[in-house]
Structure formats: structure tokens, C-alpha cells
C-alpha positions as CSV (number, residue, x, y, z in Angstrom):
1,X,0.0,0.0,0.0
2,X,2.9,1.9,-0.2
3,X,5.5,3.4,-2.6
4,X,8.7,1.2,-2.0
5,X,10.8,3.9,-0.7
6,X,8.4,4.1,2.1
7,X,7.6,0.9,2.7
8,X,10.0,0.0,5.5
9,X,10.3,3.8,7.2
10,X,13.6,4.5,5.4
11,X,12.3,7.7,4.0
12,X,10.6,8.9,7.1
13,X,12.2,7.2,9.7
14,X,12.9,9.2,13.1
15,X,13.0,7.6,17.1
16,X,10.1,8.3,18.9
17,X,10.1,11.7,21.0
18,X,10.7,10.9,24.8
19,X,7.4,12.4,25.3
20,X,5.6,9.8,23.7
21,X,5.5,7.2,26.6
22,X,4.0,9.3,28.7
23,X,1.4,9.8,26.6
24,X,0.0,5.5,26.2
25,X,-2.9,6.7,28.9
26,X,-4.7,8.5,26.1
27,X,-7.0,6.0,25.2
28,X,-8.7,6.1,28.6
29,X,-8.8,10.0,28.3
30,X,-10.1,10.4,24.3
31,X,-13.7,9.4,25.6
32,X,-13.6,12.3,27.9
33,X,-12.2,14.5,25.3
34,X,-14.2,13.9,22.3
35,X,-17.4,14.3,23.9
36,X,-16.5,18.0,24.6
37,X,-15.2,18.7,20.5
38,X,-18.3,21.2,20.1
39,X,-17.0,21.2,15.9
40,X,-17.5,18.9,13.3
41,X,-15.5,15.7,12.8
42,X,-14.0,13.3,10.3
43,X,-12.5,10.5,11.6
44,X,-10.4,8.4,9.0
45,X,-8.7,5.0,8.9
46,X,-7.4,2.8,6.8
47,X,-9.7,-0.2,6.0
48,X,-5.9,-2.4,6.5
49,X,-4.8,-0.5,9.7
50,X,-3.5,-2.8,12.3
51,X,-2.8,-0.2,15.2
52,X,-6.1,1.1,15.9
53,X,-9.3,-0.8,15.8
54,X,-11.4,-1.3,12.5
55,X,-13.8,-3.4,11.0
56,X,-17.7,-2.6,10.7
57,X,-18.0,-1.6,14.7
58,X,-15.5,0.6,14.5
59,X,-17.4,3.5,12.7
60,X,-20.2,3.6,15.5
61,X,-17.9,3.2,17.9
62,X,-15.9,5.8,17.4
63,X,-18.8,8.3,16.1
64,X,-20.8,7.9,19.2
65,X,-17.9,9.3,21.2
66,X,-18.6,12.6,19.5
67,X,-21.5,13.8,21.4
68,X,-21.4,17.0,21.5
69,X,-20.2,17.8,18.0
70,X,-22.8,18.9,15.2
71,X,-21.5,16.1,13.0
72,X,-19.7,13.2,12.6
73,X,-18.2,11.4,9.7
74,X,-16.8,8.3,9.9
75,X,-14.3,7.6,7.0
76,X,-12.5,4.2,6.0
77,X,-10.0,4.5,3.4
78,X,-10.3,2.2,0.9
79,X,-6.6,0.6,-0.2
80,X,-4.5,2.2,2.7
81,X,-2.7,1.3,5.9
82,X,-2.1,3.1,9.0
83,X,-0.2,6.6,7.6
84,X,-2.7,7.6,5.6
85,X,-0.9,10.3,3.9
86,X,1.8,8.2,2.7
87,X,0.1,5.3,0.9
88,X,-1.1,5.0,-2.6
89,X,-4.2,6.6,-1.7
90,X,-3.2,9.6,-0.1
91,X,-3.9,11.8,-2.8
92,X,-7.7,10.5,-2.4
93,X,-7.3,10.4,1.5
94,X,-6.4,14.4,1.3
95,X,-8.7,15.3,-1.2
96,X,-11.8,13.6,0.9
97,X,-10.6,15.9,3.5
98,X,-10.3,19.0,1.7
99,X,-14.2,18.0,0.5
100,X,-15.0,17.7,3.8
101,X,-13.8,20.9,4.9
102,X,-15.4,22.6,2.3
103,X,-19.0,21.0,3.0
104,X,-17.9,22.5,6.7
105,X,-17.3,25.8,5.4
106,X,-20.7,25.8,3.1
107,X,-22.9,24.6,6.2
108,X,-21.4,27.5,8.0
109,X,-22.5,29.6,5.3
110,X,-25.3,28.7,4.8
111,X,-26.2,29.1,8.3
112,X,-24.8,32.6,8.5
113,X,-26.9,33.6,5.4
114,X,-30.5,31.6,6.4
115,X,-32.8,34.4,8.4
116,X,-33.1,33.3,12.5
117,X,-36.3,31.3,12.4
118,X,-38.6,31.4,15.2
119,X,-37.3,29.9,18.2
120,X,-33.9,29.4,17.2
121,X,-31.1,31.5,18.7
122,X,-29.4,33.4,16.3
């Protein structure tokens, strides 16, 4: 799924920052965080990853975290592994999210535009 100078790390190898150890708690915390992102979300992985969980619960799983965010798309890249952005199918990976910003920036908008309707703050 990847170019064959990547494949392996040699092109983008570096250690691990010191920090990082410190931070293996995090998925006990992300619940707590990502029920307080109040913005909208896209969540991707690769439909091959093998560090984080996938498969067809994933998607809910991970969307229903999102409480409190006014929407939530749940994206599995078709053809890629983990690093997203350095697999065959980056080049769709980063367009999808440059189409997803700009359906964000339309709702916005849109939104900003629309007339307050009765009973909605505005």
C-alpha cells in the first residue's frame, strides 16, 4: 500500500520523541475529550490499519464518542494502511478531507446567510 521507498520507514524514519511514553494513557482519556469537540469531525482510517481498531463496529464506535459535535463522519480509506498520507491513496485520503472541509465551510454559510427562524437562537 505503499511506494517502496516508504515501505520499511527508510524515508521517514525518526525515534520516537521521549514524550511519547508518557502519553499510552490516552486512550482512557479520548472518551472524555471527544465528547466535549463542540465542531464537526471526520474521523479516518485505513480499512488495512493494524494499530487502531477497524472493521464494521468501529465506525459507530468511534462516532458515538462525539456527542457533542454537530457532525460526525466516519471515513474508512479504501486501499491504505495506517499513515494515511503516505500510501497509494493519499492523494484521495487528502482530497476527501479538503471535501469535507469545504461542506464545513458551506454549512457555515449557509447558516450565516439563512434568516433566524422562530425559536432558534441566532
Amino acid at each position: 500500500m505503499y511506494q517502496p521507498e516508504v515501505f520499511g520507514g527508510a524515508s521517514i524514519a525518526a525515534s520516537s520523541p521521549a514524550y511519547e511514553s508518557a502519553a499510552r494513557e490516552w486512550c482512557y482519556e479520548f472518551p472524555e475529550l471527544a465528547a466535549r469537540v463542540r465542531i464537526p469531525v471526520r474521523y479516518s482510517l485505513g480499512d488495512h490499519e493494524e494499530v487502531w481498531s477497524s472493521g464494521p463496529e468501529a465506525p459507530a464506535d468511534i462516532s458515538s464518542l462525539f456527542t457533542a459535535s454537530p457532525r460526525t463522519c466516519i471515513n474508512e480509506q479504501a486501499d491504505s494502511g495506517h499513515n494515511l498520507s503516505l500510501g497509494h491513496s493519499a492523494r484521495a485520503y487528502h482530497l476527501n478531507v479538503l471535501s469535507f472541509v469545504e461542506e464545513c465551510a458551506v454549512t457555515r454559510e449557509a447558516e450565516i446567510a439563512a434568516p433566524p427562524r422562530e425559536g432558534r437562537a441566532g
